[in-house]
C-alpha atoms as one frame of an Amber mdcrd trajectory, in Angstrom:
protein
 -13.507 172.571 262.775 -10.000 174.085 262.098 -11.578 177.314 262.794 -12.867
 176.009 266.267  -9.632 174.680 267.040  -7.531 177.904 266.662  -9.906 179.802
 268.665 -10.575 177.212 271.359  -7.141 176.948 272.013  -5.039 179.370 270.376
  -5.425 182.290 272.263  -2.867 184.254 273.836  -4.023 184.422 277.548  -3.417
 180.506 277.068   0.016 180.877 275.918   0.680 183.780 278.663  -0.884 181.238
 281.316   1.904 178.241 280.306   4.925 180.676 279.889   4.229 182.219 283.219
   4.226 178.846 285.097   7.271 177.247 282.946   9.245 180.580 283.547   9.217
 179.757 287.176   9.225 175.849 287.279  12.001 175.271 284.277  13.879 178.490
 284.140  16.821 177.094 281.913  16.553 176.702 277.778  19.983 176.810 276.317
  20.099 178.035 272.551  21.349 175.444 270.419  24.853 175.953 268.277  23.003
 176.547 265.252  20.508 178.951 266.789  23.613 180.746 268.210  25.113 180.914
 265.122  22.422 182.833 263.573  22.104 185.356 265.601  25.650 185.935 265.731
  25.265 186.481 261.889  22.129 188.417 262.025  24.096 191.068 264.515  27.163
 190.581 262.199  24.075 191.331 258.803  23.120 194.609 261.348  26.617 196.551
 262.231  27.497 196.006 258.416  24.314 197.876 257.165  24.865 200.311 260.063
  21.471 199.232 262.007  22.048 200.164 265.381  18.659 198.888 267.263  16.505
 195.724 267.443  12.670 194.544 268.306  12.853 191.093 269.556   9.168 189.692
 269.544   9.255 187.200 272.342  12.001 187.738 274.301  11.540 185.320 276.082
  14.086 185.316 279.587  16.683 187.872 277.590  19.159 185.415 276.079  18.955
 187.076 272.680  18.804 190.485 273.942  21.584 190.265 276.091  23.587 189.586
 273.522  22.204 192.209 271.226  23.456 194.788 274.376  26.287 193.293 274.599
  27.346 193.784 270.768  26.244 197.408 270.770  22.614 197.318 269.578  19.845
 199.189 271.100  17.310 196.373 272.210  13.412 196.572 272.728  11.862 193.710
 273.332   8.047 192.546 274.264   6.562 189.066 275.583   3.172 187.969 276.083
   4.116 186.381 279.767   4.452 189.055 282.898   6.934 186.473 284.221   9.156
 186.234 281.406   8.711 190.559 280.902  10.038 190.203 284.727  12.991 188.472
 284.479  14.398 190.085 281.206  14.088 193.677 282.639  15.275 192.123 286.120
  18.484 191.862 283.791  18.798 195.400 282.529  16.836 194.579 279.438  14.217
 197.160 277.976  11.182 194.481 277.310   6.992 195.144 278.416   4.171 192.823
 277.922   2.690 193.666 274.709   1.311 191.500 271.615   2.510 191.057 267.849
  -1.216 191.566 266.817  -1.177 195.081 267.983   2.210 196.350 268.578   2.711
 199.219 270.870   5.215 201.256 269.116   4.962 203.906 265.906   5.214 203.014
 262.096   9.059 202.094 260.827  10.717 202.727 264.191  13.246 200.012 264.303
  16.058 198.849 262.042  15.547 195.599 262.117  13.424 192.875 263.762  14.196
 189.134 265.627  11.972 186.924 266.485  12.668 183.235 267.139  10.313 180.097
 268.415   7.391 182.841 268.419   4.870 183.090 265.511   4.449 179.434 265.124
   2.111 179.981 268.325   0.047 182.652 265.776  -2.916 180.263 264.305  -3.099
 180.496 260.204  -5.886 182.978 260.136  -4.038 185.634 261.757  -0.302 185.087
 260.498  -0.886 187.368 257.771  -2.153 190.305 260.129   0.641 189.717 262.791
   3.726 189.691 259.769   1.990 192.879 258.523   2.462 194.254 262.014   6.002
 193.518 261.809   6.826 194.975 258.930   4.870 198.002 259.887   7.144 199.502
 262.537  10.067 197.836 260.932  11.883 200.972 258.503  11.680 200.479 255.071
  14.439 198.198 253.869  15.183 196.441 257.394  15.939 193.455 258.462  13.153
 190.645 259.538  14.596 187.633 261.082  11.994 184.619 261.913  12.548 181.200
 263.599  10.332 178.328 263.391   9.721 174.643 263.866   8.623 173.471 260.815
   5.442 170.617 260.160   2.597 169.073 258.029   0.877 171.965 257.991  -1.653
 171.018 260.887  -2.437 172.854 263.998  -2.170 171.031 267.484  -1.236 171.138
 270.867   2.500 170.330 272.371   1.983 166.755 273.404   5.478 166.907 275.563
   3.465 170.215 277.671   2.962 168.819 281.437   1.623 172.180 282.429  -1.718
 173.578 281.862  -2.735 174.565 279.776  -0.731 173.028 276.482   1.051 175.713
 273.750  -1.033 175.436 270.508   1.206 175.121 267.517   1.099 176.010 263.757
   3.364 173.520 262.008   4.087 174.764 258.829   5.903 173.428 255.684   9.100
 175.218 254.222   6.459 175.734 251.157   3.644 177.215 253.413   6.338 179.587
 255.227   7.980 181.218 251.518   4.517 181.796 251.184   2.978 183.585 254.101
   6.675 185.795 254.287   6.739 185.689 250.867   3.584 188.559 250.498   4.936
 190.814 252.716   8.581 191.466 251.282  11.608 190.049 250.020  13.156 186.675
 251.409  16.615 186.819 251.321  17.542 183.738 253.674  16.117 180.468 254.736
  17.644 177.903 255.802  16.961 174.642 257.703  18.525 172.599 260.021  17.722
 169.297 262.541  18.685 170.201 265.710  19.687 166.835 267.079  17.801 164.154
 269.081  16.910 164.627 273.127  16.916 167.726 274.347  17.928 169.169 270.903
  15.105 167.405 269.169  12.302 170.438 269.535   9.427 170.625 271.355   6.711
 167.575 270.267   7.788 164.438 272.549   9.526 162.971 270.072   6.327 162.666
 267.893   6.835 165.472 265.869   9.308 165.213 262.404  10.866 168.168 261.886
  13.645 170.769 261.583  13.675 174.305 262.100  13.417 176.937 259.687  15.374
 180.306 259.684  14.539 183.408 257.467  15.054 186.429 256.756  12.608 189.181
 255.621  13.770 192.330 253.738  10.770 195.036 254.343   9.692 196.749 251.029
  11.654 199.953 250.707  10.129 203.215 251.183   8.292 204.785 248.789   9.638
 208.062 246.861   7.502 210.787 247.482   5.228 211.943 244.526   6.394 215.103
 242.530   3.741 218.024 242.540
């Protein structure tokens, strides 16, 4: 039944089809201080270690990448929705229509990797796959920063969504997410926080308990090259 679920309504077309429409009708998602605040210390975590470029997954209109260009790093960024790809690039921002199941670029390419309010639309059978992904055209030894609303670890549609059709959402526990991350590398951060009630209170229509979750993933360092 779980199974069923995911694949009924879990798809990415689905979650292209409801960021397209909200793009246009409800243009305007301010970041949250604490969200801010992280990313201000992620870019702060990049210049120190001398990392001078970024892959955003989800980029969403550009907030985060425009502030990545504006502190110097060299930003990529990809989105499932056309409409959201439009309006980022309409801003000077480098960002195509691509998916974290099958990522477009070369092995190790980028220094680091962001992605925030993203994977927790990636059902539980392919998380695995798509954090693999990441750390595949990550370099060895970068950066992976992840942002999630946490859960009971179920799997259910936004009950706030008005448009059509609904986001599908993994909800998963602080316990579930050290796990999943926890296979591919080393976790060096997480942290939670509640962000507030109203508009602050995350997506769920009040419904939902949670807080959201903030990690970051150091990729495995690269491997020394046998001696002959």
């Amino acid at each position: 039944m779980v199974e069923h679920f995911a694949t009924e309504h879990g798809g990415e077309d689905r979650l292209a089809a409801f960021y397209n429409q909200r793009a246009v009708l409800h243009p305007e998602h301010p970041l949250t201080p604490q969200r801010v605040e992280q990313r201000d210390r992620f870019i702060a975590r990049l210049k120190a270690e001398g990392r001078h470029g970024v892959l955003e997954i989800g980029s969403g209109l550009g907030l985060d990448g425009l502030k990545f260009v504006q502190s110097g790093i060299h930003y990529t960024g990809i989105d499932l929705s056309e409409e959201h790809v439009r309006i980022a690039t309409s801003k000077g921002l480098n960002v195509s229509v691509a998916s974290a199941r099958s990522l477009p670029f070369a092995d190790g390419v980028f220094p680091a990797v962001w992605s925030m309010s993203t994977l927790l639309h990636v059902p539980n059978r392919d998380i695995d796959d798509v954090v693999r992904e990441l750390v595949r055209v990550a370099a060895p030894g970068a950066p992976i920063a992840v942002g999630l609303w946490s859960g009971d670890d179920e799997e259910v549609l936004n009950p706030e969504d008005e448009i059509e059709p609904p986001r599908f959402f993994s909800r998963r526990s602080d316990a579930a997410l050290r796990r999943i991350f926890g296979r591919h590398g080393d976790i060096e951060e997480f942290v939670t926080w509640p962000e507030g009630t109203g508009a602050e209170s995350g997506p769920g229509a009040g419904h939902w308990t949670q807080h959201y979750q903030f990690l970051v993933l150091r990729t495995p360092p690269a491997q020394p090259n046998p001696t002959r």
